[in-house]
MMTF fields as JSON, N, C-alpha, C and O atoms, coordinates in Angstrom:
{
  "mmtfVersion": "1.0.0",
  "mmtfProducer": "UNKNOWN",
  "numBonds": 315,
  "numAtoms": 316,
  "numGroups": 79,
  "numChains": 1,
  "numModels": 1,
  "chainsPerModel": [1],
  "groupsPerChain": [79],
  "chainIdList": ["A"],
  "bondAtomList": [4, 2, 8, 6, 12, 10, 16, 14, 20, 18, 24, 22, 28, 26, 32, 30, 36, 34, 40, 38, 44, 42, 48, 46, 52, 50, 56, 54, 60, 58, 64, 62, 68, 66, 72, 70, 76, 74, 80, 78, 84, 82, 88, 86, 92, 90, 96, 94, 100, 98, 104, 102, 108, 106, 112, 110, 116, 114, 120, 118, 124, 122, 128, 126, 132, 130, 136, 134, 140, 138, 144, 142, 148, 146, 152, 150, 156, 154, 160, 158, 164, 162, 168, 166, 172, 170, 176, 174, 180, 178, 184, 182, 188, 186, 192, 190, 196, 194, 200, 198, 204, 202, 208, 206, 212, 210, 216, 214, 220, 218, 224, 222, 228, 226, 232, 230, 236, 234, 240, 238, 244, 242, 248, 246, 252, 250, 256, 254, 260, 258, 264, 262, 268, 266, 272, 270, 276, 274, 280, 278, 284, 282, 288, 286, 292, 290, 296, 294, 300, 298, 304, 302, 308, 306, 312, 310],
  "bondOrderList": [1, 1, 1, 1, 1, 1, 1, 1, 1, 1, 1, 1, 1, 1, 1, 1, 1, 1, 1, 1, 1, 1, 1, 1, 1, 1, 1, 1, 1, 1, 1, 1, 1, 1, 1, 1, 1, 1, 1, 1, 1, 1, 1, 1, 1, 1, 1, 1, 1, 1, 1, 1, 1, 1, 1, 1, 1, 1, 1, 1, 1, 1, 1, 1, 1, 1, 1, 1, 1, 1, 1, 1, 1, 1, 1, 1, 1, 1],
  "groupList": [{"groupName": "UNK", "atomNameList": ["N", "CA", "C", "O"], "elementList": ["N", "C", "C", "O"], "formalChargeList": [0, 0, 0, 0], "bondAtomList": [1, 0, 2, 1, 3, 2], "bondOrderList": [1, 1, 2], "singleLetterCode": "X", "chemCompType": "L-PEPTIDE LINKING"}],
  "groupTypeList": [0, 0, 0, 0, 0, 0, 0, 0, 0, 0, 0, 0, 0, 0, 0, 0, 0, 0, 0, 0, 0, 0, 0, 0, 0, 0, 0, 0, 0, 0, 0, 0, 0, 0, 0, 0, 0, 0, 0, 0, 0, 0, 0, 0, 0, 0, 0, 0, 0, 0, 0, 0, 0, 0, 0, 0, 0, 0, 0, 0, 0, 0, 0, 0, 0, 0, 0, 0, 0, 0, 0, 0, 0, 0, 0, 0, 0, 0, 0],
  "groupIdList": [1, 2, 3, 4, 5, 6, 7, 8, 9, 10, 11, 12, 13, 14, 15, 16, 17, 18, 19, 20, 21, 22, 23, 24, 25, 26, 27, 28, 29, 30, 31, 32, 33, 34, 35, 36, 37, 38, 39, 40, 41, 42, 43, 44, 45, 46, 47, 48, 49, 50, 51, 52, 53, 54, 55, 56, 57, 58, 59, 60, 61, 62, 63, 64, 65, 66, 67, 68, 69, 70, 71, 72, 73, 74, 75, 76, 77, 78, 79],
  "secStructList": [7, 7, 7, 7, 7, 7, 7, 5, 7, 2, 2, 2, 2, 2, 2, 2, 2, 2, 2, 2, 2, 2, 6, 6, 6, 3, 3, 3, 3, 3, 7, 7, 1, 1, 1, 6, 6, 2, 2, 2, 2, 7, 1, 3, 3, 3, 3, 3, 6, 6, 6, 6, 3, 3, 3, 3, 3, 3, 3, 7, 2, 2, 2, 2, 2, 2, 2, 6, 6, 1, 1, 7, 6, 6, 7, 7, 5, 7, 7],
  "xCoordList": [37.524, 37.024, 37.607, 37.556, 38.156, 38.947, 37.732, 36.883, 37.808, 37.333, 37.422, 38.448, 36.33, 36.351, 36.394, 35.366, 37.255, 37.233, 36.397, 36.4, 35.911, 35.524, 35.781, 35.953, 35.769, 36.655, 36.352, 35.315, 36.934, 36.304, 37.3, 38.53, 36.577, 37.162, 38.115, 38.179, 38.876, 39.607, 39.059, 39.176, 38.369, 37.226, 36.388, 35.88, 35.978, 34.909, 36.208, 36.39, 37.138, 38.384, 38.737, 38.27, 39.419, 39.192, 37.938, 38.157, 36.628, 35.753, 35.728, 35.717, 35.713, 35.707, 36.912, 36.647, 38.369, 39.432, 39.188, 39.646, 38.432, 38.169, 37.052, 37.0, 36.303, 35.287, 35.847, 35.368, 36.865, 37.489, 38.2, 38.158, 39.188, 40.079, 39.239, 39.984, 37.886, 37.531, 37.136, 37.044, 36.872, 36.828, 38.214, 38.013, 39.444, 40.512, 41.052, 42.212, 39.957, 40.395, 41.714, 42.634, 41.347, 42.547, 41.839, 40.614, 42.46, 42.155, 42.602, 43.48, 42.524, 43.881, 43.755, 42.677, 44.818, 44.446, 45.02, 45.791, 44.835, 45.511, 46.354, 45.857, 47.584, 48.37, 48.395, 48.514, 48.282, 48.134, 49.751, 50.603, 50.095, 51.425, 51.74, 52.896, 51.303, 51.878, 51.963, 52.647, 51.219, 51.974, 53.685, 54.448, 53.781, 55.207, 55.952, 57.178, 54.942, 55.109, 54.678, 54.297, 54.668, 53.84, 55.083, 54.86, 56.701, 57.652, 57.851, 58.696, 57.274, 57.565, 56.046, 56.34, 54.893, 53.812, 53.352, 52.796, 53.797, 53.408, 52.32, 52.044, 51.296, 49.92, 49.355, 48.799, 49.673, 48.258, 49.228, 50.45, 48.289, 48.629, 47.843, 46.635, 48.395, 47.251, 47.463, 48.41, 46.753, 46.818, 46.011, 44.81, 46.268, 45.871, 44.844, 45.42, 43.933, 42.71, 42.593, 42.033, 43.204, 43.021, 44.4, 44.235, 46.023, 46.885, 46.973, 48.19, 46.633, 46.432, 48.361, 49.122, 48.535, 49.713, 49.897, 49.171, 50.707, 50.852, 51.157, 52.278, 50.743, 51.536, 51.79, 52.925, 51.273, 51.908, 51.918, 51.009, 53.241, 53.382, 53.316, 53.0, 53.34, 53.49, 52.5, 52.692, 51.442, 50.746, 50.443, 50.374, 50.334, 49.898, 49.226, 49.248, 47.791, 46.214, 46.028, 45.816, 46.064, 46.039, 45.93, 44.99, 47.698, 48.601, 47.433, 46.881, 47.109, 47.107, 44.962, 44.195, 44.911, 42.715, 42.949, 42.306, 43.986, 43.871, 44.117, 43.366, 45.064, 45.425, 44.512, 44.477, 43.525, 42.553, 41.091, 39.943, 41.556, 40.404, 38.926, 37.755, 39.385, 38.238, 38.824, 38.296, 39.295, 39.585, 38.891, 39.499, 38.229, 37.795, 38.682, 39.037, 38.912, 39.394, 38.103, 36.904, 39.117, 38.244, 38.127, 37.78, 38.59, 37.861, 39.234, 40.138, 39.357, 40.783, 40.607, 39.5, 41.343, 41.264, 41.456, 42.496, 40.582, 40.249, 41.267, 41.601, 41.504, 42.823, 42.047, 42.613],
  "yCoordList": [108.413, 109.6, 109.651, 108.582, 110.706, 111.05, 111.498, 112.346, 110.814, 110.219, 111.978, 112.346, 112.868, 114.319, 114.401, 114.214, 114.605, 114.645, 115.414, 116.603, 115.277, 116.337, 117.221, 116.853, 118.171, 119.349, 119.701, 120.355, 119.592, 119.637, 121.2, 121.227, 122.181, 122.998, 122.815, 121.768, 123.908, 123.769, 123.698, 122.913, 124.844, 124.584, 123.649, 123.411, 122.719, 121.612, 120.656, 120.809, 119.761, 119.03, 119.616, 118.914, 120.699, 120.708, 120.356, 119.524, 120.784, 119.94, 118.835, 118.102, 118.397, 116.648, 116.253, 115.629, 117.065, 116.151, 116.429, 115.622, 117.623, 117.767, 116.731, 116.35, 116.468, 115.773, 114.247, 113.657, 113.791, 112.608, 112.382, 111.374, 113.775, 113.588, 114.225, 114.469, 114.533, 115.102, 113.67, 113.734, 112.135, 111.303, 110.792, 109.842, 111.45, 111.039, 112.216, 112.338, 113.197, 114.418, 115.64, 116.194, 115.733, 116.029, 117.363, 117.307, 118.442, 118.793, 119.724, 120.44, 119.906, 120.659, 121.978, 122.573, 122.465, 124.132, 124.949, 124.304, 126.331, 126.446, 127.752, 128.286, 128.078, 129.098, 130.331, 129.934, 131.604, 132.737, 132.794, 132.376, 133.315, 133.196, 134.749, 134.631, 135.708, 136.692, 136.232, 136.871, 135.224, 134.852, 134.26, 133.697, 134.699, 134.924, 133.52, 133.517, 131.886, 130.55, 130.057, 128.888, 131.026, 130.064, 129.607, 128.797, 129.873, 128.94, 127.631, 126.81, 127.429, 126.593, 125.686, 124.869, 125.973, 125.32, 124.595, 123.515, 125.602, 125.563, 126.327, 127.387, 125.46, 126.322, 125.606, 126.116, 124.04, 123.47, 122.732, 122.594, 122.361, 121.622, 120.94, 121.164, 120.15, 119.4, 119.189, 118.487, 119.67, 119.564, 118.665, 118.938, 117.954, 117.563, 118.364, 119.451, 118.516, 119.091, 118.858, 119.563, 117.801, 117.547, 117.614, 117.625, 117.665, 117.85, 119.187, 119.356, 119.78, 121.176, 121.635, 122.343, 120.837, 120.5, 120.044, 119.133, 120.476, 120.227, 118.99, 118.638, 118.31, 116.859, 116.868, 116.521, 117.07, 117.268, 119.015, 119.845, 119.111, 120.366, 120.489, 119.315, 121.018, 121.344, 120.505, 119.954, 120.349, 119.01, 119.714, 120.866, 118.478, 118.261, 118.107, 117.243, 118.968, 118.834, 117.506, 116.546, 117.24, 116.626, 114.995, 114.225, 114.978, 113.54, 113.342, 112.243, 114.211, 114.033, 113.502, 112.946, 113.874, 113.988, 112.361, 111.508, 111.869, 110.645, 109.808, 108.833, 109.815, 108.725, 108.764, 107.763, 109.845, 109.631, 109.198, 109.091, 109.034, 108.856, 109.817, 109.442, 110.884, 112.212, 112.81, 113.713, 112.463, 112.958, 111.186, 110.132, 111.212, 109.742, 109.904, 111.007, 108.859, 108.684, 109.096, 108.863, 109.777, 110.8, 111.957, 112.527, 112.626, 113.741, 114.924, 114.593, 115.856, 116.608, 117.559, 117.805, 118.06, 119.683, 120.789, 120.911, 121.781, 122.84, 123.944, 124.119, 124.456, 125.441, 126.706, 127.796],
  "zCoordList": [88.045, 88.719, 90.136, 90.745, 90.777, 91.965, 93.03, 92.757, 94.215, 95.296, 95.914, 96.486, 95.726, 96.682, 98.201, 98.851, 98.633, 99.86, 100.96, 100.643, 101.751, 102.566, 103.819, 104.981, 103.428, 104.64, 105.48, 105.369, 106.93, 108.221, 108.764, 108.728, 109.155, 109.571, 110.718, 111.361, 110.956, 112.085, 113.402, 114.344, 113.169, 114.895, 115.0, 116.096, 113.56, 114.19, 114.61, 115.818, 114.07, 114.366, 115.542, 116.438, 116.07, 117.498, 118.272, 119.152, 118.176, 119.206, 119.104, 120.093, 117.887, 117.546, 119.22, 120.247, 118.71, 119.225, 120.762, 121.571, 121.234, 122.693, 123.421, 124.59, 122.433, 123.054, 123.591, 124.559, 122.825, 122.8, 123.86, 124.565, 124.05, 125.027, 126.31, 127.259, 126.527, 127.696, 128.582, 129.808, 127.705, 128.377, 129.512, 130.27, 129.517, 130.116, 130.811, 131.203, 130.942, 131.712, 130.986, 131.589, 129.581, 128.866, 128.072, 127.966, 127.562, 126.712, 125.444, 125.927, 124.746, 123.619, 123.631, 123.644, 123.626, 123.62, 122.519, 121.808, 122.147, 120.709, 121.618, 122.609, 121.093, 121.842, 120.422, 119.263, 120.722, 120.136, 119.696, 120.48, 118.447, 118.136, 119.175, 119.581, 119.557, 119.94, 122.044, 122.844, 122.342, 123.753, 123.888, 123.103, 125.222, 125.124, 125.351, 125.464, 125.443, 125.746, 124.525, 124.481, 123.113, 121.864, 121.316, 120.416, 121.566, 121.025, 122.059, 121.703, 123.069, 124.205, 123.117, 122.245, 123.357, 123.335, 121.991, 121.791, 121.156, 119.683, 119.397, 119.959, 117.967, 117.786, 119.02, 119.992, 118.723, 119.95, 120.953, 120.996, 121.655, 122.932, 123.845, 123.922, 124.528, 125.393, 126.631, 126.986, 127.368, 128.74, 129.937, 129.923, 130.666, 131.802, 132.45, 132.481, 132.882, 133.371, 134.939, 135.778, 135.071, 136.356, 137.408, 138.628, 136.671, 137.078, 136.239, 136.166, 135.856, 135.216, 134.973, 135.632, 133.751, 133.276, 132.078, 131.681, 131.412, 130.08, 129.414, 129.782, 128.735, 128.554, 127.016, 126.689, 126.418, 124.886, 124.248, 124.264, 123.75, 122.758, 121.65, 121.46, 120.387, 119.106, 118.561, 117.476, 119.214, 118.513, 116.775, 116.349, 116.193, 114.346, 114.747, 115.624, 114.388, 114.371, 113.615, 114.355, 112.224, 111.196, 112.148, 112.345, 112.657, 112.87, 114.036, 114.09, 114.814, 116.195, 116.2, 116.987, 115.373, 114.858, 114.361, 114.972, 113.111, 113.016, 113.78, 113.758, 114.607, 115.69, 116.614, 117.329, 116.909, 117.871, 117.043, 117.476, 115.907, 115.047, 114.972, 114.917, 114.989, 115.285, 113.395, 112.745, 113.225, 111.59, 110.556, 110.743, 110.042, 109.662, 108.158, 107.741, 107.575, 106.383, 105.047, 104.901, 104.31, 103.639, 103.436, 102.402, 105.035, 105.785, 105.862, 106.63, 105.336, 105.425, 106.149, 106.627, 106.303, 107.535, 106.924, 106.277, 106.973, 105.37, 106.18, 107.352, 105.129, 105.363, 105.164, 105.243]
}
């Protein structure tokens, strides 16, 4: 019998991943495909809060929820 996974929306996985990174003054942002910086930024991104500056682009929700461990094993990101 195959192990059902469970699906975490997109907007809960973003608060999950904000809450995480608000401990280091950080936080992810999602860019609208019709702004005129969404080929510079990607969908998401993460910014510095306190140098109010960008430090990562194009982030993978997915890659980026497991390595911070805010995605738990099991747990997929519902489309």
């Amino acid at each position: 019998m195959a192990k059902s996974s469970k699906k975490v929306s997109r907007a809960a996985l973003i608060a999950r991943i904000n809450r995480r990174l608000a401990k280091d003054g950080e936080a992810l942002r999602q860019c609208p495909e019709n702004r005129r910086d969404y080929h510079i930024l990607g969908d998401a991104y993460v910014i510095d809060l306190n140098r109010n500056v960008v430090i990562s682009k194009h982030v993978d929700l997915r890659r980026y929820a497991k390595n911070l461990g805010a995605l738990k094993p099991g747990e997929v990101l519902a489309e």
